[in-house]
py3Dmol code that shows the C-alpha trace and the ligand (Angstrom):
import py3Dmol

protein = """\
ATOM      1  CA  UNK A   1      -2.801   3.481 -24.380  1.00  0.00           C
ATOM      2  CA  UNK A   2      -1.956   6.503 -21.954  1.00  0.00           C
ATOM      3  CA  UNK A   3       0.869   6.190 -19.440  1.00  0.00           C
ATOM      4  CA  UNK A   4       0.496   5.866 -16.242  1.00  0.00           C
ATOM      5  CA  UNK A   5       0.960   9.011 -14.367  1.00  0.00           C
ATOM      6  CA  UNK A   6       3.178   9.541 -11.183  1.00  0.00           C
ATOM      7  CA  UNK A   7       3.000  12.543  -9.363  1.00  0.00           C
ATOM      8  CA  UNK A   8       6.557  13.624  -7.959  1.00  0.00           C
ATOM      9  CA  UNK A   9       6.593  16.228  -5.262  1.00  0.00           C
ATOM     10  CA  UNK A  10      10.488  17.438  -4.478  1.00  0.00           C
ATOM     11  CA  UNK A  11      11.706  20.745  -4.065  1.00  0.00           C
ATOM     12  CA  UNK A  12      15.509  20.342  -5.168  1.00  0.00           C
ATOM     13  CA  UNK A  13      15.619  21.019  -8.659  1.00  0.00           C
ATOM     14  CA  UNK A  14      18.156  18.825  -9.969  1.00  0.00           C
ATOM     15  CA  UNK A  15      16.640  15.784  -8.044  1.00  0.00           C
ATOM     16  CA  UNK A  16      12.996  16.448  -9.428  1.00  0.00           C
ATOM     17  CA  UNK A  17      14.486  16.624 -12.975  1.00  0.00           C
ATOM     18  CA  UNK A  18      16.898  14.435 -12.693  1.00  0.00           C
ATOM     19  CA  UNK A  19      13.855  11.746 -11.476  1.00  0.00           C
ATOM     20  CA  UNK A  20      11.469  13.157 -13.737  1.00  0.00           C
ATOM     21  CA  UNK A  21      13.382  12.262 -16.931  1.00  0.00           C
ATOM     22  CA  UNK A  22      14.249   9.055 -15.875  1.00  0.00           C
ATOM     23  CA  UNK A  23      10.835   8.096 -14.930  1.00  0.00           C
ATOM     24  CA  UNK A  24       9.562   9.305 -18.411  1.00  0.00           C
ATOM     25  CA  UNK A  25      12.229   7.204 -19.956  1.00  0.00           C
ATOM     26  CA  UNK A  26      11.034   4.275 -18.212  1.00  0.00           C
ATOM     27  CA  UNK A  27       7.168   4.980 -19.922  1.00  0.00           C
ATOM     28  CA  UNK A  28       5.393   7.313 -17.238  1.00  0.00           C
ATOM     29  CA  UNK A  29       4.203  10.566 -17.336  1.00  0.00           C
ATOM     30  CA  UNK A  30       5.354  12.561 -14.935  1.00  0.00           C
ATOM     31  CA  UNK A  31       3.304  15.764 -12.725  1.00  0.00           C
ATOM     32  CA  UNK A  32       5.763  17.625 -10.898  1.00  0.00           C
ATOM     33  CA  UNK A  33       5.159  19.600  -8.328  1.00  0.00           C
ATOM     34  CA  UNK A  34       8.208  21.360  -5.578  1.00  0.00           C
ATOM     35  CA  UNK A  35       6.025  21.619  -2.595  1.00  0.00           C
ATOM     36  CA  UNK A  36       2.983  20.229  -0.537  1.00  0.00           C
ATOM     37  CA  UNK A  37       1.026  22.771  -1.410  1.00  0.00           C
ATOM     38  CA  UNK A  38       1.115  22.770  -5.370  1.00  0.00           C
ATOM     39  CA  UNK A  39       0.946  18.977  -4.464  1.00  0.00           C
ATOM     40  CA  UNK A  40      -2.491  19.182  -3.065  1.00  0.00           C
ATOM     41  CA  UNK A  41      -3.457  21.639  -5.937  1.00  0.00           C
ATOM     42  CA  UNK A  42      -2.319  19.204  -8.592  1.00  0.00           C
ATOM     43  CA  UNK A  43      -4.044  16.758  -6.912  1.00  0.00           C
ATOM     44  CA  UNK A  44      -7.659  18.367  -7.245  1.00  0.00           C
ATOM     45  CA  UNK A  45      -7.356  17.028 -10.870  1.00  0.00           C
ATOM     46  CA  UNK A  46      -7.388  13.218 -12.263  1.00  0.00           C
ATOM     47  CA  UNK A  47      -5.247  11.149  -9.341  1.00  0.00           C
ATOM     48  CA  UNK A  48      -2.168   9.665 -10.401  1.00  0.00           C
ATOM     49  CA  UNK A  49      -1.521   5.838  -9.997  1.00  0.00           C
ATOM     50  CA  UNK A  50       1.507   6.601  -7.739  1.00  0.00           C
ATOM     51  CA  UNK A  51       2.853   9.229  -5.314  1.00  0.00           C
ATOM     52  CA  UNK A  52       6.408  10.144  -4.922  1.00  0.00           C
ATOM     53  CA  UNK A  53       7.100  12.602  -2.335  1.00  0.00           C
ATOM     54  CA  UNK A  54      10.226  14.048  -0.378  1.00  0.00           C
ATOM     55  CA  UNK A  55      10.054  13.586   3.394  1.00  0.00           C
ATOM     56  CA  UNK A  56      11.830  16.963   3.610  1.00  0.00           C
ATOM     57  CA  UNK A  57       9.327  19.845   1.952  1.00  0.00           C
ATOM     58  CA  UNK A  58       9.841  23.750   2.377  1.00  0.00           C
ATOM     59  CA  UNK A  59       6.511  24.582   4.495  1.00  0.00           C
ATOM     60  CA  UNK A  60       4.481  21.168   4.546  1.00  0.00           C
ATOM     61  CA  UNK A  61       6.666  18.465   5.329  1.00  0.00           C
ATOM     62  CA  UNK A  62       6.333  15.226   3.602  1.00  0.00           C
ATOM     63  CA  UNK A  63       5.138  13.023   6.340  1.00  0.00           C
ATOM     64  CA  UNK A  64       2.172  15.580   6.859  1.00  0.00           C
ATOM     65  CA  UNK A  65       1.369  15.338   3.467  1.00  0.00           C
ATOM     66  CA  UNK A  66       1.165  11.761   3.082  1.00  0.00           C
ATOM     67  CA  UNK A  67      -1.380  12.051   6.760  1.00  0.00           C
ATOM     68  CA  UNK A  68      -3.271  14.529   4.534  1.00  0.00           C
ATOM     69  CA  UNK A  69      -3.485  12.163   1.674  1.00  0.00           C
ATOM     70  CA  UNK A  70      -4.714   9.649   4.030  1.00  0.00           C
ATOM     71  CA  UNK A  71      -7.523  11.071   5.792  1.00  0.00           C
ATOM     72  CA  UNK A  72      -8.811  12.148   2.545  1.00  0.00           C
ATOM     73  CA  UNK A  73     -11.080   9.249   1.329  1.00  0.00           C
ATOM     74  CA  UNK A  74     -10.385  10.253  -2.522  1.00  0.00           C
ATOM     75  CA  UNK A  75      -6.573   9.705  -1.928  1.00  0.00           C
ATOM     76  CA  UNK A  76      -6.545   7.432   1.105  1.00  0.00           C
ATOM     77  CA  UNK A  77      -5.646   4.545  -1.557  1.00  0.00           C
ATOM     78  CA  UNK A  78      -3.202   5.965  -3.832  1.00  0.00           C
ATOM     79  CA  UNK A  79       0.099   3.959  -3.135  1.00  0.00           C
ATOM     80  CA  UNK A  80       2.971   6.409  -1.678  1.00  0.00           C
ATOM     81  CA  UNK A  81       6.664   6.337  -2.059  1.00  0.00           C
ATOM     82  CA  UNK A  82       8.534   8.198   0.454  1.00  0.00           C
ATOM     83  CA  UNK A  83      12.262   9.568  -0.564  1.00  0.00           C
ATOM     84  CA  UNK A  84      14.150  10.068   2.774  1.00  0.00           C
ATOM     85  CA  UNK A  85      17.444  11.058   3.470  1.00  0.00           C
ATOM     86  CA  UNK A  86      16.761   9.319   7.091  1.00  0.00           C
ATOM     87  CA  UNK A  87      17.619   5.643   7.799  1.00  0.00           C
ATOM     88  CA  UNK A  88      16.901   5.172  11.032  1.00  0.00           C
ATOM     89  CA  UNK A  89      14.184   2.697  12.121  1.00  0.00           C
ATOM     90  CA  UNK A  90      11.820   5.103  14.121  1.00  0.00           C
ATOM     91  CA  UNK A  91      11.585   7.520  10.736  1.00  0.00           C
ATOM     92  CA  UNK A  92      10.329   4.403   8.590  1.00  0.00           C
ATOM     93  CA  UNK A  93       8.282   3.521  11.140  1.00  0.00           C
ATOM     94  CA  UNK A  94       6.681   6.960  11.350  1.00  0.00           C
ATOM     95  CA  UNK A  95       6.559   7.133   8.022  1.00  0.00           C
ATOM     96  CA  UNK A  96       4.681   3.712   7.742  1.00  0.00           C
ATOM     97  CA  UNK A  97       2.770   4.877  10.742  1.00  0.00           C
ATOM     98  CA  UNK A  98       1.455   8.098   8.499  1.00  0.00           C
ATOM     99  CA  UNK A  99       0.540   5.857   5.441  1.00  0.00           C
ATOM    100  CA  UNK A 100       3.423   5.091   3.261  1.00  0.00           C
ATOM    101  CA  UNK A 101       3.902   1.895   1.038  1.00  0.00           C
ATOM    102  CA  UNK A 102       7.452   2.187   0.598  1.00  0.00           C
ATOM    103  CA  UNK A 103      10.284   4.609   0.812  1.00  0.00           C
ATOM    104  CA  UNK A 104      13.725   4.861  -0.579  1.00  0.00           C
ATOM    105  CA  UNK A 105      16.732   6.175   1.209  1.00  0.00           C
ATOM    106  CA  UNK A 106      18.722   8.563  -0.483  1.00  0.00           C
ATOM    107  CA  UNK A 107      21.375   8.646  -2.172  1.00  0.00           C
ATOM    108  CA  UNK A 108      19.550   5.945  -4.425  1.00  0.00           C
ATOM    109  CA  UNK A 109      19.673   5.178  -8.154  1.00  0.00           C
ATOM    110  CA  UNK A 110      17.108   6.206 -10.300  1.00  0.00           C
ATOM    111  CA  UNK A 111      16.817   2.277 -11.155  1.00  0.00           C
ATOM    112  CA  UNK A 112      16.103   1.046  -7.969  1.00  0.00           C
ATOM    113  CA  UNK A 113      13.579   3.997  -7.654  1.00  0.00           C
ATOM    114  CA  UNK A 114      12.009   2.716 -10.744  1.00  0.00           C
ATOM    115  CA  UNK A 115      12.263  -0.964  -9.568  1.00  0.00           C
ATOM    116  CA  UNK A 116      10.068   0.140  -6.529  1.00  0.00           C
ATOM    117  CA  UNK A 117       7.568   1.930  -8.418  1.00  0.00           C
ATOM    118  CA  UNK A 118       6.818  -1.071 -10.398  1.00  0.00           C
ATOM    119  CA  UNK A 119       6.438  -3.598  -7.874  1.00  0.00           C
ATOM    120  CA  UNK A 120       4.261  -1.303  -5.924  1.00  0.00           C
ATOM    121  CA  UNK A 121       1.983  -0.873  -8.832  1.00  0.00           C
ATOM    122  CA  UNK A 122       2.048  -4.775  -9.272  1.00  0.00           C
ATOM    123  CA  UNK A 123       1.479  -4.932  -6.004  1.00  0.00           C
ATOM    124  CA  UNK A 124      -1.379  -2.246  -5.756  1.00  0.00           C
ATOM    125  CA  UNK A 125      -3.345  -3.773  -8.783  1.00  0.00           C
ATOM    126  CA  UNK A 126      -4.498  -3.183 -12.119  1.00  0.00           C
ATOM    127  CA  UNK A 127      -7.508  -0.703 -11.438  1.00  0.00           C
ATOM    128  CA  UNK A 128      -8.360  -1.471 -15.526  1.00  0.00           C
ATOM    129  CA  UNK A 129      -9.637  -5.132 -14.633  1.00  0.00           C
ATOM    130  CA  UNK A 130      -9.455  -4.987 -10.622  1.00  0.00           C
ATOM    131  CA  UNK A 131      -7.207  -8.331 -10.167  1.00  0.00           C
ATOM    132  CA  UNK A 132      -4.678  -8.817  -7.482  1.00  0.00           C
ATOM    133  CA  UNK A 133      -2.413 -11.538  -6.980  1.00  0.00           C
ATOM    134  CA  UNK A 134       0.171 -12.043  -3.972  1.00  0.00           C
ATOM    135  CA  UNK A 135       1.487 -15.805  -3.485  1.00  0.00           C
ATOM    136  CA  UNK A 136      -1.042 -18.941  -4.018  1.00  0.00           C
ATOM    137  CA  UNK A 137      -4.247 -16.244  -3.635  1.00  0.00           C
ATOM    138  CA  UNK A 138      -5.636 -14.425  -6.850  1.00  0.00           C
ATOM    139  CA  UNK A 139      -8.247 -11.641  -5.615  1.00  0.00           C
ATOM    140  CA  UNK A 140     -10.807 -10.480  -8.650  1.00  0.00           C
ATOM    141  CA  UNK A 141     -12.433  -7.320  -6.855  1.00  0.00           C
ATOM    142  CA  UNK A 142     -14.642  -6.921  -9.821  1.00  0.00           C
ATOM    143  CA  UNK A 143     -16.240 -10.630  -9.246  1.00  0.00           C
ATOM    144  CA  UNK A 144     -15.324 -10.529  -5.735  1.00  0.00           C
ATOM    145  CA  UNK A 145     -14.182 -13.637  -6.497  1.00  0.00           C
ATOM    146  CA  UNK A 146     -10.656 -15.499  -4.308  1.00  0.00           C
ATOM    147  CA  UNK A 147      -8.995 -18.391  -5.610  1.00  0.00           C
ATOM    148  CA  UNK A 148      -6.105 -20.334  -4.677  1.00  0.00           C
ATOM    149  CA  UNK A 149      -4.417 -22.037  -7.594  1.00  0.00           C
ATOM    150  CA  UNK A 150      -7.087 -21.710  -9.545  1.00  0.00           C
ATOM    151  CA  UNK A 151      -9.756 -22.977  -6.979  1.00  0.00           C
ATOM    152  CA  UNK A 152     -12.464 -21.409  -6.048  1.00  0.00           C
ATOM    153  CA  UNK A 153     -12.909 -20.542  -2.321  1.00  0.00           C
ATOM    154  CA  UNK A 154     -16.081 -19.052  -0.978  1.00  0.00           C
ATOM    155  CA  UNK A 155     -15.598 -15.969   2.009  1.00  0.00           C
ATOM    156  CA  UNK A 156     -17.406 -13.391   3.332  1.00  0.00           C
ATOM    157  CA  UNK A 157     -18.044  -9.813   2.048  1.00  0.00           C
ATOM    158  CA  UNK A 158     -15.857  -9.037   5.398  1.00  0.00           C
ATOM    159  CA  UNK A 159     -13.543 -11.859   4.915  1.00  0.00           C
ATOM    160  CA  UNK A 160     -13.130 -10.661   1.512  1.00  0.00           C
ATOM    161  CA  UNK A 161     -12.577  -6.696   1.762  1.00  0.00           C
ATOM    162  CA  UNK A 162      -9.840  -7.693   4.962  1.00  0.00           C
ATOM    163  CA  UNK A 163      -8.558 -10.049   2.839  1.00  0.00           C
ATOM    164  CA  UNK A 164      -8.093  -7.330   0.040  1.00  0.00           C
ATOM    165  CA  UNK A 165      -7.154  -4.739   2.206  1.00  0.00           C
ATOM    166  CA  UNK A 166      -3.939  -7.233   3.581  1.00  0.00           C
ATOM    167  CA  UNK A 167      -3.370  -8.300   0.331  1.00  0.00           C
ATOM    168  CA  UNK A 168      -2.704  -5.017  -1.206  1.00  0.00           C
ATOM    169  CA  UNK A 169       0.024  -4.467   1.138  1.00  0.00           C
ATOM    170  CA  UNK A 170       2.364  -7.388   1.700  1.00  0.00           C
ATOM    171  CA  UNK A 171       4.413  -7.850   4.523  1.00  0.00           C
ATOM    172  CA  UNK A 172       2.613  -4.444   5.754  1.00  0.00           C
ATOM    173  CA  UNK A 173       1.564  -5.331   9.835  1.00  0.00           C
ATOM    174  CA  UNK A 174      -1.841  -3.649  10.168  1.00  0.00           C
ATOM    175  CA  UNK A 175      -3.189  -3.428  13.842  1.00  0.00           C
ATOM    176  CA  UNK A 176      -6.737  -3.278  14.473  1.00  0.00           C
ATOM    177  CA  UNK A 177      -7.758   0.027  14.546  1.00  0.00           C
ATOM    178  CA  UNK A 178      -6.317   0.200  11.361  1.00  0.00           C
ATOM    179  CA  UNK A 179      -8.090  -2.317   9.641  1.00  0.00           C
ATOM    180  CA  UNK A 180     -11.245  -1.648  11.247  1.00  0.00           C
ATOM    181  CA  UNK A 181     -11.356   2.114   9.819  1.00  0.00           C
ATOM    182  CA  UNK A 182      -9.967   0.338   6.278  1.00  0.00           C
ATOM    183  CA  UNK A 183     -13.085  -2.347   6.291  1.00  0.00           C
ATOM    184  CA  UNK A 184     -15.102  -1.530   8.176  1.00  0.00           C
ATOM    185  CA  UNK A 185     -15.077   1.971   8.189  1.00  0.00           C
ATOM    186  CA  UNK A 186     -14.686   4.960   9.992  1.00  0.00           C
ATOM    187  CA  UNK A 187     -17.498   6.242  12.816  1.00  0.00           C
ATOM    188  CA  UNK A 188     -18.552   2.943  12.646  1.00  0.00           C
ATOM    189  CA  UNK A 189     -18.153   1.310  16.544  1.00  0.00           C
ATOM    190  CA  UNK A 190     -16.921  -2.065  16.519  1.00  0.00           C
ATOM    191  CA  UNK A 191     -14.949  -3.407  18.553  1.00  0.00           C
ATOM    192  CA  UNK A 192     -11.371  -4.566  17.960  1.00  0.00           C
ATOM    193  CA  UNK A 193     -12.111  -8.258  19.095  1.00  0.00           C
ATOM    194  CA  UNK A 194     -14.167  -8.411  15.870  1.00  0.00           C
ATOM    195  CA  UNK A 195     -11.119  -7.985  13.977  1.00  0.00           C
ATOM    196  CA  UNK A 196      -9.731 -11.387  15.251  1.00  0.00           C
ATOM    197  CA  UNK A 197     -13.176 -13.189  14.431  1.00  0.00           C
ATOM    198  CA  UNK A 198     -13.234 -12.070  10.995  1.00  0.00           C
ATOM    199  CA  UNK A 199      -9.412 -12.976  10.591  1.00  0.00           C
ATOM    200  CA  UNK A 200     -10.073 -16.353  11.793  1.00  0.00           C
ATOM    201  CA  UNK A 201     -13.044 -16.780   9.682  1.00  0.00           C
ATOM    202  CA  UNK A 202     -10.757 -15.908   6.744  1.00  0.00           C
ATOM    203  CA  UNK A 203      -8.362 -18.490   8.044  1.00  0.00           C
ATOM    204  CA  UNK A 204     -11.022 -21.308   8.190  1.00  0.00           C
ATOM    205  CA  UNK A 205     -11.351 -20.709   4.433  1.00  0.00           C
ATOM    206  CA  UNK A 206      -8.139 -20.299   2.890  1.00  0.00           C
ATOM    207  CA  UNK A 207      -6.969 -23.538   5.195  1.00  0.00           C
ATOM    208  CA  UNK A 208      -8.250 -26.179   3.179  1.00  0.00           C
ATOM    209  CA  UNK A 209      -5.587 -25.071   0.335  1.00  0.00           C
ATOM    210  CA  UNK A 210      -2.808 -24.568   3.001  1.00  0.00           C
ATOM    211  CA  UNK A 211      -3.364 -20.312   2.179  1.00  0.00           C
ATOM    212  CA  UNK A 212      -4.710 -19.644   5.668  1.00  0.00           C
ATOM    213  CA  UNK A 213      -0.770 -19.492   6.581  1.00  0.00           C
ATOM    214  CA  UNK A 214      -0.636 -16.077   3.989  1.00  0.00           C
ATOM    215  CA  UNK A 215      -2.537 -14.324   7.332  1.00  0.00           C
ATOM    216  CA  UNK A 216       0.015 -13.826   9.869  1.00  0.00           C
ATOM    217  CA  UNK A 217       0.079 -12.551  13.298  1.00  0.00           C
ATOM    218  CA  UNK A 218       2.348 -10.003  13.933  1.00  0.00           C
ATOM    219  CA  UNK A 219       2.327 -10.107  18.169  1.00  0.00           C
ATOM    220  CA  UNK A 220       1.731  -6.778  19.545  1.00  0.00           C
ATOM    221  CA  UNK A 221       0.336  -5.002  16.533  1.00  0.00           C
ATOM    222  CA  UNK A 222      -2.235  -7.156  14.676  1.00  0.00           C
ATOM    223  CA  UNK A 223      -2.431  -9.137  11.149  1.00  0.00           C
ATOM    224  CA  UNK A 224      -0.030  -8.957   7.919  1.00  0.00           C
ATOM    225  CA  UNK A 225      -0.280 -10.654   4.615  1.00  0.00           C
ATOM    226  CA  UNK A 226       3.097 -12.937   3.942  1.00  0.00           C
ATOM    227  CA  UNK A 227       3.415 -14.258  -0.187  1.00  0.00           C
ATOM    228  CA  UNK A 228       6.229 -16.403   0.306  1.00  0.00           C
ATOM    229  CA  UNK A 229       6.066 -19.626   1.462  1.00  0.00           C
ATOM    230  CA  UNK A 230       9.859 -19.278   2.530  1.00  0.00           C
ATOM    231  CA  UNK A 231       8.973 -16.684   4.964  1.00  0.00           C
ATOM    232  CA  UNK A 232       6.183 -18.165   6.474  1.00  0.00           C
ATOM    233  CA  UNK A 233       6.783 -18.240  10.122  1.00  0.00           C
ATOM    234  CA  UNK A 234       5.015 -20.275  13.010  1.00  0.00           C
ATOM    235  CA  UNK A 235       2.008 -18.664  13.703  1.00  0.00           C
ATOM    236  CA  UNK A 236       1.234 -16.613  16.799  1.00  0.00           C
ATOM    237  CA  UNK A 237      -2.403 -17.610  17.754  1.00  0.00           C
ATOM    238  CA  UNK A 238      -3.211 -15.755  20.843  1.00  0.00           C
TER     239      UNK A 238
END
"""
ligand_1 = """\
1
CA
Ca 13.848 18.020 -0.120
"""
view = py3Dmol.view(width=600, height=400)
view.addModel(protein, "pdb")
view.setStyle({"model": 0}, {"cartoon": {"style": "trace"}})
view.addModel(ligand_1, "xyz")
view.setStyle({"model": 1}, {"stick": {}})
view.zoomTo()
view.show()
């Protein structure tokens, strides 16, 4: 069984080894790479299951990297960890904005930054037998095939792939652009009302097992997927 391989771009040494060693403790392999640029050459190879990249880079910064990453369809999916030194609200949002799945401030402890790269590969699926799971809903991408508890509940191919696409990344809000270049695709014209059909379509289905409440409104920006059933909120239905 190979490990799975994380690709760390960071230009300070002793962070990038210190990182690098504790991430091969913890079973990964490790690429390293101390700018955008060997990044992207690295990258022309087999893609890793996970990214970790510095926001601050010598020449490309981090945040254009991760845009980079994401306009490219062969690494539009690989999930992203941003390190930042920033805190501040409008940086994670920018950073969320460009693609990322998660980010860790620094100073952090190698733990927690190996805590986060295992729940996002939990989260991101097991490519080897394409199942997903995130609260009541399991997702078999292979099948394409939703249950809840064990049930069988019959969507759409639409339904389905927004469905997926949500699922992949909890709690992430997606507006409708967003998901319509995700599932539908891009240069493909369709209008963002369709969006909101499709969601409530998706609703309709999962409501029968009390799921549909997974699919939340988030007012102002579009649709996120919520696991818990502590956190589910009253829904916005505009
Ligand atoms: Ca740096």
């Amino acid at each position: 069984m190979s490990a799975d391989s994380i690709l760390l771009v960071e230009d300070e040494p002793e962070i990038r080894e210190m990182l690098s060693f504790s991430l091969v403790r913890a079973g990964f392999e490790v690429i390293e790479a101390d700018s955008a640029e060997t990044a992207l050459a690295r990258l022309q190879g087999t893609p890793p299951k996970l990214l970790i990249i510095d926001w601050r880079l010598p020449g490309m910064s981090g945040v254009d990297l991760v845009r980079r990453l994401r306009r490219d369809p062969a690494t539009s999916e690989l999930p992203l960890i941003m390190l930042t030194a920033r805190g501040e609200e409008s940086d994670k949002l920018t950073g969320f904005d460009a693609g990322i799945d998660d980010y860790v401030v620094k100073p952090f402890s190698p733990r927690e930054l190996i805590a986060r790269v295992k729940s996002l590969l939990r989260r991101a699926g097991n490519p080897a037998d394409g199942k997903m799971a995130a609260g009541p809903i399991e997702v078999d991408t292979r099948a394409h095939r939703v249950t809840v508890e064990g049930t069988r509940v019959a969507v759409g191919p639409l339904e389905f792939r927004l469905l997926e696409q949500l699922m992949r990344w909890p709690d992430r809000a997606f507006d409708r652009a967003q998901l319509l270049d995700r599932v539908w695709g891009r240069n493909i014209f369709v209008e963002e009302r369709t969006v909101d059909v499709h969601i409530l379509r998706l609703r309709k289905a999962l409501a029968p097992f009390g799921a549909d409440r997974c699919i939340e409104t988030v007012r102002g920006i579009g649709y996120r997927f919520v696991a818990e059933e502590s956190e589910w909120g009253a829904r916005d239905d505009e």
